[in-house]
PASEBA-1860 file (N, C-alpha, C; in nm, 3 decimals):
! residues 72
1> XXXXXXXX> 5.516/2.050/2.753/5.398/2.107/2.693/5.308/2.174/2.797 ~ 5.304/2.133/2.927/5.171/2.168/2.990/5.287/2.271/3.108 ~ 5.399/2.317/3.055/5.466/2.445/3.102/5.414/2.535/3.027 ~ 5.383/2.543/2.884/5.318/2.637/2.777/5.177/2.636/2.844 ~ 5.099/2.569/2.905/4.969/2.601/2.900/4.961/2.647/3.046 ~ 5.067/2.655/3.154/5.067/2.678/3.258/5.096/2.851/3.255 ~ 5.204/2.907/3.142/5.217/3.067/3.113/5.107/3.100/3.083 ~ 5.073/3.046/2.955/4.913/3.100/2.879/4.790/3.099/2.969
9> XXXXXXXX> 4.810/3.023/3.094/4.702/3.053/3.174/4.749/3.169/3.255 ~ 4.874/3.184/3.284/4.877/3.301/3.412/4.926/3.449/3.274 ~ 4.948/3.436/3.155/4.922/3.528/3.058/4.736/3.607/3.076 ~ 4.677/3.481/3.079/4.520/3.537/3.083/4.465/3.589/3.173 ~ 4.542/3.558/3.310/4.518/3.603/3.449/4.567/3.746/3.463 ~ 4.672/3.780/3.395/4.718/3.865/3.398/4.629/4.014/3.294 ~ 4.612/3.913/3.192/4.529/4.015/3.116/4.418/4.077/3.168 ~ 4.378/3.991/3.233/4.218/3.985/3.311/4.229/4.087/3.387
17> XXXXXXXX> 4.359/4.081/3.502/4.398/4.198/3.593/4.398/4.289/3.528 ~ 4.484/4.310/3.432/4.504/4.499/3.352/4.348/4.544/3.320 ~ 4.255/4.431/3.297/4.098/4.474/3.296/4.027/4.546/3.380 ~ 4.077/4.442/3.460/3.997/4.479/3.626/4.034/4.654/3.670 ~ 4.204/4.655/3.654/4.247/4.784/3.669/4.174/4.885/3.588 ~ 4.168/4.863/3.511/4.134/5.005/3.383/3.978/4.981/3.428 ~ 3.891/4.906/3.474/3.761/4.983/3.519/3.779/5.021/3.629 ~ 3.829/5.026/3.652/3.878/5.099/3.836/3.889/5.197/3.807
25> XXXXXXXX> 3.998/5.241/3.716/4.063/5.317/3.700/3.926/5.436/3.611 ~ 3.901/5.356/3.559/3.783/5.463/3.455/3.649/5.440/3.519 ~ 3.609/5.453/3.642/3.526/5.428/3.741/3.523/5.574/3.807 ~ 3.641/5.572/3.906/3.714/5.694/3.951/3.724/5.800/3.888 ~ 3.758/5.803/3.753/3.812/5.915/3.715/3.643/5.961/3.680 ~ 3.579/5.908/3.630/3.404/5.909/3.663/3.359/6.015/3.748 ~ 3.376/5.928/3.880/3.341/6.037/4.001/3.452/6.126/4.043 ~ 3.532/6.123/4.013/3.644/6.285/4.039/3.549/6.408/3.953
33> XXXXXXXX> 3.528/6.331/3.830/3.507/6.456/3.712/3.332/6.521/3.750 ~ 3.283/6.506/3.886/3.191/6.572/3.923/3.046/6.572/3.802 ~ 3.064/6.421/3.769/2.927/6.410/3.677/2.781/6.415/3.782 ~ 2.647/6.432/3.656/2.537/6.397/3.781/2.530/6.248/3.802 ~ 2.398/6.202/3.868/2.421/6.086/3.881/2.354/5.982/3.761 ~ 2.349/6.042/3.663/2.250/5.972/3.553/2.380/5.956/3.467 ~ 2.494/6.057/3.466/2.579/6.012/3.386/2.675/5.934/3.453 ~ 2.704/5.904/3.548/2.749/5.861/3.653/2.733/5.700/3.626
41> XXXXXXXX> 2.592/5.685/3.630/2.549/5.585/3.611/2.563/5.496/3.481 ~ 2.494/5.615/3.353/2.571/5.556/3.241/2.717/5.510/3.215 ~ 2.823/5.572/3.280/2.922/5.528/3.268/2.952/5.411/3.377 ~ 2.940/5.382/3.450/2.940/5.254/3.552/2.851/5.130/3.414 ~ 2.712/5.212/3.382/2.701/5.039/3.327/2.765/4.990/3.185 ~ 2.826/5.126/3.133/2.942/5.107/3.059/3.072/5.063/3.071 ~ 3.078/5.013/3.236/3.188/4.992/3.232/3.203/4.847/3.278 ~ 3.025/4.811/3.323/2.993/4.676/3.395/3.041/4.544/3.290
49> XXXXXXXX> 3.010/4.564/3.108/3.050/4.420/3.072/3.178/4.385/3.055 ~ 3.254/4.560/3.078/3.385/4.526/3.039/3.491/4.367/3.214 ~ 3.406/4.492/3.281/3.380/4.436/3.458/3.438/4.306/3.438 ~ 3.293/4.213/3.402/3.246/4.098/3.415/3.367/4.049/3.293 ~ 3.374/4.071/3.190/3.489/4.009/3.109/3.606/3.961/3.155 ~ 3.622/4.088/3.192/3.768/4.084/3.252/3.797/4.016/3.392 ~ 3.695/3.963/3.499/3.709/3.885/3.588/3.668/3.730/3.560 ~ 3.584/3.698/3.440/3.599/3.561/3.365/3.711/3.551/3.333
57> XXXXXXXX> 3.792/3.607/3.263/3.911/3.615/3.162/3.989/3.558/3.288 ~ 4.059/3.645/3.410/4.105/3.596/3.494/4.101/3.488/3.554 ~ 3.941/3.411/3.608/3.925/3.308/3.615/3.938/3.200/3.561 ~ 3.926/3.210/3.435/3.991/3.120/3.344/4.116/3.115/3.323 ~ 4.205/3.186/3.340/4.375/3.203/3.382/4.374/3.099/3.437 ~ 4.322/3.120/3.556/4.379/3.081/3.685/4.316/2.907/3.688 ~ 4.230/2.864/3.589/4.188/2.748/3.584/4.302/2.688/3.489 ~ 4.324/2.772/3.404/4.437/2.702/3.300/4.561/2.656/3.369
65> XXXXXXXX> 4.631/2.742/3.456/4.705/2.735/3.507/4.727/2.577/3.648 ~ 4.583/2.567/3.675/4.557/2.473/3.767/4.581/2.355/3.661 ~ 4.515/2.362/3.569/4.515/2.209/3.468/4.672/2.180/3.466 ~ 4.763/2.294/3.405/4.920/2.296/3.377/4.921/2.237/3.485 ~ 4.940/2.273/3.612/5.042/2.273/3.708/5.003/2.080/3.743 ~ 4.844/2.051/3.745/4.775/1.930/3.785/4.856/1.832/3.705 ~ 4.837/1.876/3.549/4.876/1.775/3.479/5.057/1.775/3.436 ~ 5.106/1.856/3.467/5.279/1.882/3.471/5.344/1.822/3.529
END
């Protein structure tokens, strides 16, 4: 059982990462596309709760994964 909760945690870690990537990723493409800095900005704090989600999400992976492996 606590092999299932040991995937489902590094499943969430993982999700968390493809998060992390895609504001990177839509960060950059931000400042390539030669905005000013007001839109610049709007899009950064549009991109801040996704941010913060997606590095909880991970953290919590990686806690799930600790419980699996602790209690396995």
């Amino acid at each position: 059982m606590f092999e299932f909760i040991t995937w489902g945690g590094a499943a969430l870690s993982l999700a968390g990462l493809v998060g992390l990537v895609w504001c990177i990723l839509r960060v950059m493409k931000a400042r390539k596309s030669g905005l000013s800095d007001e839109e610049l900005r709007a899009v950064v704090q549009g991109v801040l709760p996704w941010n913060l989600a997606s590095l909880f999400l991970s953290v919590l992976g990686l806690m799930v994964v600790i419980v699996g492996i602790s209690f396995g």
